[in-house]
N, C-alpha and C positions, 0 to 999 in steps of 0.2 A: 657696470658691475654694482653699484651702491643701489640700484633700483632691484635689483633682483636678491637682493642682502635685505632692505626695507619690508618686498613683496614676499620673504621669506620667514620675514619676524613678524608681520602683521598674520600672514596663514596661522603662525603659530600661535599668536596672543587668543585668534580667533577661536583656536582648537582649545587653547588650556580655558576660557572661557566659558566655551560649551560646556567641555567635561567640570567644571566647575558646579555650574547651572543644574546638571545632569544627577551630580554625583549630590549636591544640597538640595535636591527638593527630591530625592528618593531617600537619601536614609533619615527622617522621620519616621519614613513608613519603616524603616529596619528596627529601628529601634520600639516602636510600638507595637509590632507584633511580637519581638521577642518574649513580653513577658504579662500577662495581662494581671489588670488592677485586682489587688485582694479586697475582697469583699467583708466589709465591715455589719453587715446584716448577722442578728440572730438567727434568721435559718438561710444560710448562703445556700446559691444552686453550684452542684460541679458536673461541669460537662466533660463527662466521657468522650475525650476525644484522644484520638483522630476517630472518625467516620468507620461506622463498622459496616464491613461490606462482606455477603458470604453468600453461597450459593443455596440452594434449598428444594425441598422435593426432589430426590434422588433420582426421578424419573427419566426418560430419552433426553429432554432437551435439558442444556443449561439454563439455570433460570438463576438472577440477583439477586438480592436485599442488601438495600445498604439503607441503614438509621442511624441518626443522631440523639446523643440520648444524654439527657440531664437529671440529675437524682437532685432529687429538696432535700435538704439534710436539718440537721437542729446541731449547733456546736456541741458538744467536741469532734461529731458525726465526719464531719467533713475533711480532719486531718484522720481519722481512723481510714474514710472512703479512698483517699488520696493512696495512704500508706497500702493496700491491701488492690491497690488498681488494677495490676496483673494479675492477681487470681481472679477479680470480677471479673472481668473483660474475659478472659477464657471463657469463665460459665457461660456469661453472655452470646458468647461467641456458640458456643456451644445450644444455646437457649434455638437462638434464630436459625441456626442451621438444622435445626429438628424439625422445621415446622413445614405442615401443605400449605399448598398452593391456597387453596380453600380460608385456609384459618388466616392469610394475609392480605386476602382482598376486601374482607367481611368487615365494614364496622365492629362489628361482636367481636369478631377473630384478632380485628386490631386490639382493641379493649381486653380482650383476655389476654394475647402477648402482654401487654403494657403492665397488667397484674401477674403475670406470671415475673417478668421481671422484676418487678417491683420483689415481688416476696424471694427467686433467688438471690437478688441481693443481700436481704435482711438474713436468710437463712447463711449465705457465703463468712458474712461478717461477724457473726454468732458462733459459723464458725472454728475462726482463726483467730476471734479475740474472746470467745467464751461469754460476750455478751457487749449492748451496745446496736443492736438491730431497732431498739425503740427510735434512735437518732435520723435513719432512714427514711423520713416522712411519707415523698412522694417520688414517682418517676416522669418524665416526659420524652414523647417524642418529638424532637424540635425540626424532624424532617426524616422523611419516611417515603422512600420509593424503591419500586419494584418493577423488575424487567421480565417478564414473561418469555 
């Protein structure tokens, strides 16, 4: 009996061990994606996220777009962008799901979305706060793909 009492504590020192191991070398990772670092730059980038993903060309087949999009701002820009994020992201939303097939495969086509957003943002932000659109500098797409 004492051997099977032993071979029962040792299983379990085994297990609480593991999940020890298990459970401290994964919540770093929790804890630093929770919240990412504030940017102390005079013109901070904020990325629009989550991932905007929306169908496009109304035509027979389903087709994708999903981009990632970051705005260059100039302070105070960036708490106004932040504050007003739901109404961007609709327009936005709204932006990409207008467009053909043609206008998103083109270099050009990329490039003119890219200014087309850039300025409903400024116009979005002007707005809802009656000015503050000059803070808007730039947009990017930090990732841009499409499903045919």
């Amino acid at each position: 009996m004492p051997t099977f009492t032993a071979s029962l504590a040792s299983s379990a020192a085994r297990l609480l061990a593991a999940g020890f191991l298990l459970f401290g070398l994964s919540a770093p990772g929790w804890t630093a994606s929770t919240s990412a670092p504030e940017s102390t730059s005079e013109f901070p980038y904020v990325e629009l996220s989550p991932s905007f993903v929306t169908n496009y060309d109304g035509g027979g087949r389903l087709r994708y777009l999903k981009v990632d999009v970051s705005v260059r701002t100039a302070r105070p820009g960036d708490e106004v962008l932040r504050h007003h994020m739901s109404y961007v992201r609709s327009r936005l939303v709204e932006l990409f799901s207008g467009q053909l097939e043609e206008n998103l495969t083109s270099t050009e086509g990329k490039e003119k979305l890219r200014q087309d957003a850039l300025t409903l943002i400024r116009e979005a932000i002007d707005l809802v706060e009656g000015e503050g659109s000059e803070n808007i500098l730039d947009l990017y797409f930090t990732s841009y793909v499409i499903q045919q």
